[in-house]
SERO-4910 file (N, C-alpha, C, O; in steps of 0.05 Angstrom, whole numbers):
BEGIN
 pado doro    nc1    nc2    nc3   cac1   cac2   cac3    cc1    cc2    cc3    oc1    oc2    oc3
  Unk    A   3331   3397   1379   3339   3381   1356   3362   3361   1363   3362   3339   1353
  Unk    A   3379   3369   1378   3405   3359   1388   3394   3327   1399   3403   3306   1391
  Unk    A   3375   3330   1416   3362   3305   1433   3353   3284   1410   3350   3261   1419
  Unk    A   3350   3287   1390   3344   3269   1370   3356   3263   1354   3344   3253   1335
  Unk    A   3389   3264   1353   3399   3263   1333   3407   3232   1335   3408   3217   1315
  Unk    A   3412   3225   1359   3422   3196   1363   3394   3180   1352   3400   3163   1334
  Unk    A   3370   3182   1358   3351   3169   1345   3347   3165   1312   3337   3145   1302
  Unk    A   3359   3195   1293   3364   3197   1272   3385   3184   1253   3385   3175   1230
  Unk    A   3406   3186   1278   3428   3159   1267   3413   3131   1259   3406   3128   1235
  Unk    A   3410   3118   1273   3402   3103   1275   3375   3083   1263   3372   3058   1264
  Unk    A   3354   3108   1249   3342   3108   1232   3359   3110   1202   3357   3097   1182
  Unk    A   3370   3123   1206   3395   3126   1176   3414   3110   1165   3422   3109   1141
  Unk    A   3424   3088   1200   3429   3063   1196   3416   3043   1179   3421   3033   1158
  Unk    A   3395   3042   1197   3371   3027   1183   3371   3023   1158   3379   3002   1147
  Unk    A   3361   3044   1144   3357   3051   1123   3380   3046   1097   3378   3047   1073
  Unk    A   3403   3041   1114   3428   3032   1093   3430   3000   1089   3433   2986   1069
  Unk    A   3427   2990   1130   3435   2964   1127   3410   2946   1115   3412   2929   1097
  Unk    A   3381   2955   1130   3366   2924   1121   3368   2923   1081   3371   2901   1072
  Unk    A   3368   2945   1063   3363   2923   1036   3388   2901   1030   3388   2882   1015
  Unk    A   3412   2912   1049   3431   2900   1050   3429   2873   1052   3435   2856   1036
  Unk    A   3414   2869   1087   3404   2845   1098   3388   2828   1078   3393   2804   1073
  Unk    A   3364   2846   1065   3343   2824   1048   3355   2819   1024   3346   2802   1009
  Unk    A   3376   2834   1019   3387   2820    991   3404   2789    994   3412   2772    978
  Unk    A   3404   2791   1023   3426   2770   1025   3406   2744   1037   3411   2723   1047
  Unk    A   3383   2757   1032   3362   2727   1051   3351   2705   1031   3361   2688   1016
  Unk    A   3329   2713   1040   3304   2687   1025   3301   2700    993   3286   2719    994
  Unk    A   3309   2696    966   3297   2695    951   3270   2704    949   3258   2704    970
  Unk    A   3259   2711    934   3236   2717    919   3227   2686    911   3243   2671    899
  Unk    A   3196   2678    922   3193   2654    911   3190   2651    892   3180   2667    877
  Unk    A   3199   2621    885   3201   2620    852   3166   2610    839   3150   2596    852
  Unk    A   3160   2617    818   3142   2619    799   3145   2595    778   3158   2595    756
  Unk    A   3128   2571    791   3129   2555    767   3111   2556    746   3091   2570    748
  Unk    A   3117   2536    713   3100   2552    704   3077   2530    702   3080   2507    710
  Unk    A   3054   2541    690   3028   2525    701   3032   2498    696   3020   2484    712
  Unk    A   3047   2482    672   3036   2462    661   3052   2433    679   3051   2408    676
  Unk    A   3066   2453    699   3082   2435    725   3064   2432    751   3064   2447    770
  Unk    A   3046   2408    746   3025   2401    765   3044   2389    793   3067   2381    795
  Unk    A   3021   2391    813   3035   2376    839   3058   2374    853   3067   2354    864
  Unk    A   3070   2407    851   3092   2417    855   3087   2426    874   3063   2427    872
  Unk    A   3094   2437    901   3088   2464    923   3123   2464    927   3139   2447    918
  Unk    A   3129   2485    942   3154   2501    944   3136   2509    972   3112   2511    977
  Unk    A   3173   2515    996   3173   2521   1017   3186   2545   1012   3208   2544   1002
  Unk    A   3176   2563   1016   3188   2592   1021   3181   2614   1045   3162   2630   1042
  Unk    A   3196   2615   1064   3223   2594   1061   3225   2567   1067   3204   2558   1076
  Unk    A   3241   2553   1065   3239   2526   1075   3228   2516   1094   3224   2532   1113
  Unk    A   3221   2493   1099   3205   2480   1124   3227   2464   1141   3240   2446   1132
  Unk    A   3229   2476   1173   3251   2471   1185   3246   2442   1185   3223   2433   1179
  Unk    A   3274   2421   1195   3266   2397   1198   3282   2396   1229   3301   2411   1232
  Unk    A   3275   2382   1248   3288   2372   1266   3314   2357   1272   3321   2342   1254
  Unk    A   3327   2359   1291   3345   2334   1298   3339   2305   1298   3326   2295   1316
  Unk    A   3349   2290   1277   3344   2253   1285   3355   2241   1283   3378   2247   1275
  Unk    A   3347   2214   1288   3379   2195   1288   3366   2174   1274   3346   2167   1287
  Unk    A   3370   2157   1250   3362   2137   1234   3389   2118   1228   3411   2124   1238
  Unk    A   3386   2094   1209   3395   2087   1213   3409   2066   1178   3392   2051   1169
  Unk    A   3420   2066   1171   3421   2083   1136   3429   2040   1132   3434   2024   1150
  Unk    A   3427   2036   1102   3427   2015   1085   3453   1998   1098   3454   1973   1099
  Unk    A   3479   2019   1109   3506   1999   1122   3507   1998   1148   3529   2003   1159
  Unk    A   3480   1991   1166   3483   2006   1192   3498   2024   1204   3506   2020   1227
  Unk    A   3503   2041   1192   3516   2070   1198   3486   2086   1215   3463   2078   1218
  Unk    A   3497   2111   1222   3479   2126   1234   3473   2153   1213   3491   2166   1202
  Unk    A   3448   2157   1211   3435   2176   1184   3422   2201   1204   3401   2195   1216
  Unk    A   3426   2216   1207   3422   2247   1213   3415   2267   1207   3436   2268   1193
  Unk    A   3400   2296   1202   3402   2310   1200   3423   2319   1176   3418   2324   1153
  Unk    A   3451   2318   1192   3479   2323   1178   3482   2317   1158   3496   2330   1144
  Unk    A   3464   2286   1146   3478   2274   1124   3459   2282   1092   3458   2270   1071
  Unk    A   3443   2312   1101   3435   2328   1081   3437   2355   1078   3427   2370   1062
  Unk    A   3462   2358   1105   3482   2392   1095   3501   2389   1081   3519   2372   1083
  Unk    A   3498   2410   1061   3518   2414   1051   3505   2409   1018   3510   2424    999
  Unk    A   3489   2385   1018   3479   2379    985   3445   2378    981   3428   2370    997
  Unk    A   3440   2387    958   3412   2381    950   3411   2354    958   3432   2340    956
  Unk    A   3377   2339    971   3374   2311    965   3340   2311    959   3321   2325    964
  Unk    A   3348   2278    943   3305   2278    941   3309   2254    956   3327   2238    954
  Unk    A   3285   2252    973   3272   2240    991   3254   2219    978   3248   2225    955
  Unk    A   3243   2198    987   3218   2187    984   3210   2169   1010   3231   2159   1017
  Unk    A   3195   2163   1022   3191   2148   1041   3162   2128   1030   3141   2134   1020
  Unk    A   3174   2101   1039   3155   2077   1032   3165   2059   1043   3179   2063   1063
  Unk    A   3157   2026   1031   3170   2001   1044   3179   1995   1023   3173   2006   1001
  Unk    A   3196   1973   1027   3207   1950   1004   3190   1935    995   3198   1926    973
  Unk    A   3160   1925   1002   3150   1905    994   3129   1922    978   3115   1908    963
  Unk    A   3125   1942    977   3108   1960    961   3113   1949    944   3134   1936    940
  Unk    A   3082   1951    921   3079   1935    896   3076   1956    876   3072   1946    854
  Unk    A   3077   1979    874   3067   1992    845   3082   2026    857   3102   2036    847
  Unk    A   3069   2037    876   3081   2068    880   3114   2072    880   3128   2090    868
  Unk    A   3121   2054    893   3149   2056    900   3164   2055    890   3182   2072    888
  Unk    A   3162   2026    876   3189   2024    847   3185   2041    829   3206   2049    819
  Unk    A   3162   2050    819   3164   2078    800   3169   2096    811   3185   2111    799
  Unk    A   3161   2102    833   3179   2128    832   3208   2129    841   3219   2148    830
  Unk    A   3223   2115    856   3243   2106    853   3266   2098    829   3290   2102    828
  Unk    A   3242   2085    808   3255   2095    781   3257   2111    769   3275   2115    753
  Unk    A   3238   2124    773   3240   2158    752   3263   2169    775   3284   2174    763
  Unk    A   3268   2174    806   3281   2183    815   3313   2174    798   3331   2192    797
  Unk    A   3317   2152    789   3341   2142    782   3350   2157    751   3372   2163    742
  Unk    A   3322   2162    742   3326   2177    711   3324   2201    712   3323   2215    692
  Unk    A   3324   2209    737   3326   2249    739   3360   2246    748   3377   2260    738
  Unk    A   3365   2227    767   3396   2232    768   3409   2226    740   3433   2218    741
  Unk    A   3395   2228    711   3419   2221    687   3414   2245    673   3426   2252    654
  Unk    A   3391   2258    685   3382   2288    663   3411   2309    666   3425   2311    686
  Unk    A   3415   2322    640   3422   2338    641   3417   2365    660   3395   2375    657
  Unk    A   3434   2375    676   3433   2406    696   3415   2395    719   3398   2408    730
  Unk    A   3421   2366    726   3424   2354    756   3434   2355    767   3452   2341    756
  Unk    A   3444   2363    790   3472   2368    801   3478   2345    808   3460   2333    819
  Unk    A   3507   2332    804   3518   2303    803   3519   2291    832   3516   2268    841
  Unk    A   3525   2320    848   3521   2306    889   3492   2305    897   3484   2303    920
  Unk    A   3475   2306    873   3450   2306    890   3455   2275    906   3469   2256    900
  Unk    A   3437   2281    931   3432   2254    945   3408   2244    937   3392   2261    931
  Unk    A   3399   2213    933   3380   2199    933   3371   2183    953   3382   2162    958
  Unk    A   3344   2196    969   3348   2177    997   3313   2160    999   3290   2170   1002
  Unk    A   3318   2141    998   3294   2123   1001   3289   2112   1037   3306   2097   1047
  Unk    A   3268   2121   1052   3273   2126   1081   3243   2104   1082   3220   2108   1072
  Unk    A   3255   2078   1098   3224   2055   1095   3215   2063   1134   3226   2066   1156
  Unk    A   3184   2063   1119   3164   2068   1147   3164   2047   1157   3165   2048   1181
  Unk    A   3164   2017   1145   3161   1986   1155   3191   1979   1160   3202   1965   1144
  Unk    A   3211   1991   1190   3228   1986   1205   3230   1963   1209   3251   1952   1202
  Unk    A   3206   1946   1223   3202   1917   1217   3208   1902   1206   3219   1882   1215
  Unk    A   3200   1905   1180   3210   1884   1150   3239   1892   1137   3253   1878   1122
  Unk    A   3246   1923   1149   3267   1930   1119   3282   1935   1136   3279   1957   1147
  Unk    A   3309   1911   1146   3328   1918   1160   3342   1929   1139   3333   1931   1116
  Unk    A   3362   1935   1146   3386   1952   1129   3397   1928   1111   3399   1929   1087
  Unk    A   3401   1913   1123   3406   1889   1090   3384   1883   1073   3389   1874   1051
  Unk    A   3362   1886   1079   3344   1891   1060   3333   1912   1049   3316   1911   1031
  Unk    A   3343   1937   1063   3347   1957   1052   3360   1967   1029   3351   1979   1010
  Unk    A   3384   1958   1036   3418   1954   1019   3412   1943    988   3421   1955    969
  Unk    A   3393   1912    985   3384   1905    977   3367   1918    950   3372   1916    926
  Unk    A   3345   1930    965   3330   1952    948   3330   1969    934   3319   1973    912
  Unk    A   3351   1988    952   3364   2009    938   3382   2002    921   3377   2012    899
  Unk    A   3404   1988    922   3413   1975    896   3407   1967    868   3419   1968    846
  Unk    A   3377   1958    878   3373   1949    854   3361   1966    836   3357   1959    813
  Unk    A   3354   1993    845   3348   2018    829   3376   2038    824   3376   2051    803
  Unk    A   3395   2041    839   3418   2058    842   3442   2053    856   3438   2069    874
  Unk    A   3462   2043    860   3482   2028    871   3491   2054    893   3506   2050    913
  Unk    A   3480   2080    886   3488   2100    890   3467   2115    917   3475   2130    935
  Unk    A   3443   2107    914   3421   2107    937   3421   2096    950   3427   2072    950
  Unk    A   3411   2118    977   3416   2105   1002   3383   2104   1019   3364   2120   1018
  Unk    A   3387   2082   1033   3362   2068   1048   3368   2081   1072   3391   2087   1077
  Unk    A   3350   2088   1088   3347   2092   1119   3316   2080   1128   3296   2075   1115
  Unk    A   3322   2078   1160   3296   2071   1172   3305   2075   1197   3329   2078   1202
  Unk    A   3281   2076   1220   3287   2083   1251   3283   2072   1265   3288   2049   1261
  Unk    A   3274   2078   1289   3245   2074   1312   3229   2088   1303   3237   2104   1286
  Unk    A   3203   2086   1310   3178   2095   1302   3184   2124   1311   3178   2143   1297
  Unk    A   3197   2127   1339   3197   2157   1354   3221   2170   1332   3213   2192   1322
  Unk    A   3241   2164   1324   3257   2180   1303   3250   2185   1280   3253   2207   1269
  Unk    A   3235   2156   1263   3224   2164   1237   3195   2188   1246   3191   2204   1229
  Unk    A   3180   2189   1265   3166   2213   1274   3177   2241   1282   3159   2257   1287
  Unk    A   3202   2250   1283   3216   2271   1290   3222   2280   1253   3221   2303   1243
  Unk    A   3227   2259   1242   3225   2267   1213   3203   2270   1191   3202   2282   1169
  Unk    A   3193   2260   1201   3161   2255   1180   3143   2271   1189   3128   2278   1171
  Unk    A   3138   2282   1214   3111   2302   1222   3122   2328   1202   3106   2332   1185
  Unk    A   3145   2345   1200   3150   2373   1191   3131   2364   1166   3111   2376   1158
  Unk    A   3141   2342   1156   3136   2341   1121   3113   2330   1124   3108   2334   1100
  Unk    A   3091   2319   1133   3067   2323   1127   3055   2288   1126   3032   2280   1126
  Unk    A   3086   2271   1124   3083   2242   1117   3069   2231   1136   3074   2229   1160
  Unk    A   3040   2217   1115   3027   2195   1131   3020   2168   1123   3017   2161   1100
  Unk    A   3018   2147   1149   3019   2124   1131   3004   2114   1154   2998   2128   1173
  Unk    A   2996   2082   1150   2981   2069   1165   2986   2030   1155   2979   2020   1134
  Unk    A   2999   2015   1177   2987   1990   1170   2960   1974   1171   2942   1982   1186
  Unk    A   2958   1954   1155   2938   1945   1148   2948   1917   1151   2969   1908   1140
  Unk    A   2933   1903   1165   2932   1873   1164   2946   1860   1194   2948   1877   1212
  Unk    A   2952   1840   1199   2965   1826   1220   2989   1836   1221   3005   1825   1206
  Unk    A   2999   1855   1236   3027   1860   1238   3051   1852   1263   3071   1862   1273
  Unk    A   3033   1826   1266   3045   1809   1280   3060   1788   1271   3077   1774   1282
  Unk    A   3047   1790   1240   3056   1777   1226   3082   1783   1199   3092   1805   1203
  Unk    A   3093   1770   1178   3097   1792   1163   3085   1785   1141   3100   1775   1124
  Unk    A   3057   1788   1133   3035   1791   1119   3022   1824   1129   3001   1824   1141
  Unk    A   3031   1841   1125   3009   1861   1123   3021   1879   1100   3043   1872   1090
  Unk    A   3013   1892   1095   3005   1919   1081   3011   1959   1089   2992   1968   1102
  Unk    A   3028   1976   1083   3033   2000   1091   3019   2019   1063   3024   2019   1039
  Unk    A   3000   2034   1078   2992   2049   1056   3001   2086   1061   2993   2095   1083
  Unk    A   3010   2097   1049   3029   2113   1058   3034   2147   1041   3039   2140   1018
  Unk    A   3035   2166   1040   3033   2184   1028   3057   2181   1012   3076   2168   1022
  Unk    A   3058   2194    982   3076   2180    968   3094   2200    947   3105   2195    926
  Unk    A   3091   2230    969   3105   2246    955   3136   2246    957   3148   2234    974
  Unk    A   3147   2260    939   3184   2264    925   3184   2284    951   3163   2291    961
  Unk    A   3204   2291    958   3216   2316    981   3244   2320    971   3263   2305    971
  Unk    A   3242   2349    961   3266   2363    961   3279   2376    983   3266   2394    994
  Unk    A   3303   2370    994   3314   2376   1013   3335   2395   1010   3354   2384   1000
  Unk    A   3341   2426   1017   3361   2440   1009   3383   2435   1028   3378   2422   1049
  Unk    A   3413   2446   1021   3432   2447   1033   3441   2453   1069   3461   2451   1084
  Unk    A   3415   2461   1069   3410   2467   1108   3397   2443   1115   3394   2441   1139
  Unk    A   3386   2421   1102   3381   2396   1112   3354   2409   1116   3346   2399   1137
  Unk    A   3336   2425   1108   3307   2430   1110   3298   2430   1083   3311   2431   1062
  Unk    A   3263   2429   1088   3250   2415   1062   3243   2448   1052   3236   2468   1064
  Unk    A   3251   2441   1022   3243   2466    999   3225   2461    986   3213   2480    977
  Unk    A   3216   2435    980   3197   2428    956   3183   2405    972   3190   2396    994
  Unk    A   3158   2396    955   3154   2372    955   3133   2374    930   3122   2394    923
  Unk    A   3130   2337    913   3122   2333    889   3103   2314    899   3111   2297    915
  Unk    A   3081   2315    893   3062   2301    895   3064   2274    864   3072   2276    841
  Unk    A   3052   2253    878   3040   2228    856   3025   2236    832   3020   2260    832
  Unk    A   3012   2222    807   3033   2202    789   3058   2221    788   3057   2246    784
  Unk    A   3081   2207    792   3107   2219    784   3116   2216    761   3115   2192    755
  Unk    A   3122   2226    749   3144   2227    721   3165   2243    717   3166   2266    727
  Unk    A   3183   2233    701   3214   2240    687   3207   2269    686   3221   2283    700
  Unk    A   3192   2278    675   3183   2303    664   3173   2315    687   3191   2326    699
  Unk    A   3159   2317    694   3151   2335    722   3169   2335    750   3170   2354    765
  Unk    A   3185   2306    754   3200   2309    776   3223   2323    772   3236   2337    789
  Unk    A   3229   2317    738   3261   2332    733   3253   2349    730   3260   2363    749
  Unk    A   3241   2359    718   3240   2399    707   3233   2411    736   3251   2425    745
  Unk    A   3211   2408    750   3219   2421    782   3237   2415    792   3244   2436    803
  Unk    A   3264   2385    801   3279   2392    812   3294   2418    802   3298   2437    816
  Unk    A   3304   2416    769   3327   2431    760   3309   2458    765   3325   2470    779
  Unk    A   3290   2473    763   3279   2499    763   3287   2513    804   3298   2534    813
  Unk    A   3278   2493    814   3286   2497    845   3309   2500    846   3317   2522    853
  Unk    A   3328   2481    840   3353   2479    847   3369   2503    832   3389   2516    839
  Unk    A   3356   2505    815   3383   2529    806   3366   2564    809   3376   2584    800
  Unk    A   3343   2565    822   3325   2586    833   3343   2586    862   3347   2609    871
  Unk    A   3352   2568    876   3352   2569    900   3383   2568    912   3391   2577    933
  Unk    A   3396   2554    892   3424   2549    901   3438   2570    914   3461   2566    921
***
C-alpha cells in the first residue's frame, strides 16, 4: 500500500486543483438567441498572428494595438460603393448604443494598399468617426492577418490602372482583449444585429 501512496497524492492533487484551473479558463460558450442571424462565436478564440500594418497617421499598427480592448474590425477599400459605407455606418451607431464599452476600438483595415494610402485612409475614416482608425499593409502582412479570419477578396479589372474593382468578404470581426478573434458577423448588417451581438459577447466574455 505504502508504494502507492505518492501516486495517490497526486491523484488527490488533481482532483482539488483542475475545477480550480477550469473555473478560471474558457467560459461556457455563449448561447445566442435564435432571432440573432449571422452571428458565429470563437470558443475559444481564434488565435491571430504577429503583423506589422500600417494605421491612417503612418504610425505602425500591430497585433498590440488590440490588447488590452475589445475592437470591431471590417476590412474593404475606400472606393467601395454600397457594402462598406453601411457597414461602417452602422459600426458608428453601435459605438452610441447604450452598454458599448466607450474604449471599444473601431478599425477599418483596406485590402486595396494601392489606392488607400494612409491620407486617404485618414480621409475615410473620418468621415464616418473622427475616432476610427484605417490600416493597410503589404500584401504579405495584410495575409498574416486575414488567413486566421477567413477574409477573401479578389481584384477585378486593370490594376495597372486605378480603374478596377475589389470584391471582398464583408464580415464585422470581434476582436477580444488578447488581440484574437471571438466573433464574427456576417452581411446585411444592421444596428440591431451588430449591436445586440457585440453587447451579449462582450459582457459574456469580459
Amino acid at each position: 500500500m505504502k508504494k502507492y501512496l505518492p501516486i495517490l497524492f497526486v491523484i488527490g492533487g488533481l482532483i482539488i486543483i483542475l475545477p480550480t484551473f477550469f473555473m478560471g479558463g474558457e467560459p461556457e460558450k455563449l448561447k445566442l438567441p435564435d432571432n440573432l442571424k449571422g452571428v458565429f462565436i470563437d470558443s475559444p478564440p481564434m488565435p491571430i498572428p504577429e503583423f506589422t500594418l500600417v494605421d491612417h497617421n503612418n504610425q505602425p499598427f500591430t497585433k498590440d494595438n488590440f490588447k488590452g480592448k475589445w475592437s470591431l474590425v471590417f476590412f474593404g477599400f475606400t472606393n467601395c460603393p454600397d457594402v462598406c459605407p453601411t457597414s461602417m455606418s452602422v459600426l458608428d451607431k453601435v459605438r452610441k448604443l447604450e452598454g458599448v464599452p466607450k474604449d471599444t476600438q473601431y478599425v477599418f483595415v483596406s485590402v486595396d494598399s494601392k489606392r488607400d494610402q494612409p491620407e486617404k485612409l485618414k480621409e475615410f475614416v473620418a468621415f464616418f468617426n473622427e475616432s476610427f482608425i484605417g490600416a493597410t499593409g503589404s500584401e504579405a502582412e495584410l495575409k498574416k492577418f486575414e488567413e486566421p479570419l477567413g477574409v477573401i477578396y479578389n481584384f477585378e479589372g486593370d490594376t495597372g490602372s486605378d480603374d478596377y474593382n475589389v470584391t471582398h468578404f464583408a464580415a464585422i470581426y470581434i476582436m477580444d482583449p488578447t488581440g484574437d478573434q471571438r466573433a464574427y458577423i456576417l452581411p446585411p448588417h444592421s444596428l440591431a444585429q451588430v449591436g445586440e451581438a457585440y453587447k451579449l459577447i462582450y459582457q459574456h466574455y469580459k
